[in-house]
C-alpha positions as CSV (number, residue, x, y, z in Angstrom):
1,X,47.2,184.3,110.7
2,X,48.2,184.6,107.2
3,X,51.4,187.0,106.8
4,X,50.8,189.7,103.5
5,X,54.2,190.0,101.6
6,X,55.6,193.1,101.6
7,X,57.3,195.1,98.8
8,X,56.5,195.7,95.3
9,X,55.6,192.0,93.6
10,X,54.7,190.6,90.8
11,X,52.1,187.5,90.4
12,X,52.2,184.8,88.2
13,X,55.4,182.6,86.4
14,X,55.0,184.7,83.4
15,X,55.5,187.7,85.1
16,X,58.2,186.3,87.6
17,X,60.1,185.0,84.9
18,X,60.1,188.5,82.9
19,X,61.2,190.3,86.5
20,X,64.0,187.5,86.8
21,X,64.9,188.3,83.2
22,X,65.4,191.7,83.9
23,X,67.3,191.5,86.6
24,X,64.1,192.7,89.0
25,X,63.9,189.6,91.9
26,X,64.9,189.3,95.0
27,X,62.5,186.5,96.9
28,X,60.6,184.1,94.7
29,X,57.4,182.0,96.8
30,X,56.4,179.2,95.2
31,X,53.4,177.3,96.3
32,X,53.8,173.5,96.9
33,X,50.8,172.5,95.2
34,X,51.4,173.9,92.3
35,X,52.3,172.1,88.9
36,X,55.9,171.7,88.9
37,X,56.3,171.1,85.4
38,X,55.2,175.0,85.0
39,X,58.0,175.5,87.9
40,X,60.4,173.9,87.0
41,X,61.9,176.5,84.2
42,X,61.1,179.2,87.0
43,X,62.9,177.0,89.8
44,X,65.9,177.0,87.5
45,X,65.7,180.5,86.6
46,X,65.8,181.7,90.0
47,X,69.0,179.5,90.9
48,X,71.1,180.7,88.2
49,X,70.0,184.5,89.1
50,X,70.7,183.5,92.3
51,X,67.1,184.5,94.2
52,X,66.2,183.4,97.2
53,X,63.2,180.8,96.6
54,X,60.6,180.1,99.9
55,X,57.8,177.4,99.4
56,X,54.5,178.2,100.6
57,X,52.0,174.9,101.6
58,X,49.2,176.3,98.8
59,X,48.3,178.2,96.4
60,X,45.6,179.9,97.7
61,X,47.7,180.7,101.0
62,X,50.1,182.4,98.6
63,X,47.1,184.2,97.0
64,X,46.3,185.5,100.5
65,X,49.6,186.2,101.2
66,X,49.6,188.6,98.1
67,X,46.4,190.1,98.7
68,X,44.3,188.4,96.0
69,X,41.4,186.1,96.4
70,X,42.4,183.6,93.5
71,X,45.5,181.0,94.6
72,X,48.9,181.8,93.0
73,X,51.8,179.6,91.9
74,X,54.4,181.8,92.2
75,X,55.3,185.4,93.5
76,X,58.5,187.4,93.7
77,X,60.0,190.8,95.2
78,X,61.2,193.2,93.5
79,X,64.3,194.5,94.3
80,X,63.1,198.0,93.8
């Protein structure tokens, strides 16, 4: 059984990086799978804010995991 995140989150490394930016993260899931030259800048991102990062086996488990039916790259929490 697939675990849903809980909290207020953001989808996408767009949208991850703005929240990051802003000061707004507190977990970041990454899939595996995913392209990590996309992730790499968000990866990076996240270690200098100093967020927690989890790696998730897909993308569409992470999709799940969020509640969507598409597969997702990258997710975060908000710390809000």
């Amino acid at each position: 059984m697939i675990d849903r995140l809980q909290g207020v989150k953001v989808i996408g490394i767009k949208q991850c990086k703005k929240a990051m930016n802003n000061g707004e993260g507190k977990v970041l899931y990454v899939a595996q799978d995913a392209d990590m030259k996309l992730l790499e800048s968000l990866l990076e991102l996240a270690k200098q804010n100093n967020i927690e990062v989890r790696f998730i086996d897909s993308m569409r488990i992470l999709g799940k995991m969020c509640g969507i039916d598409v597969g997702a790259s990258a997710t975060i929490i908000l710390n809000k």
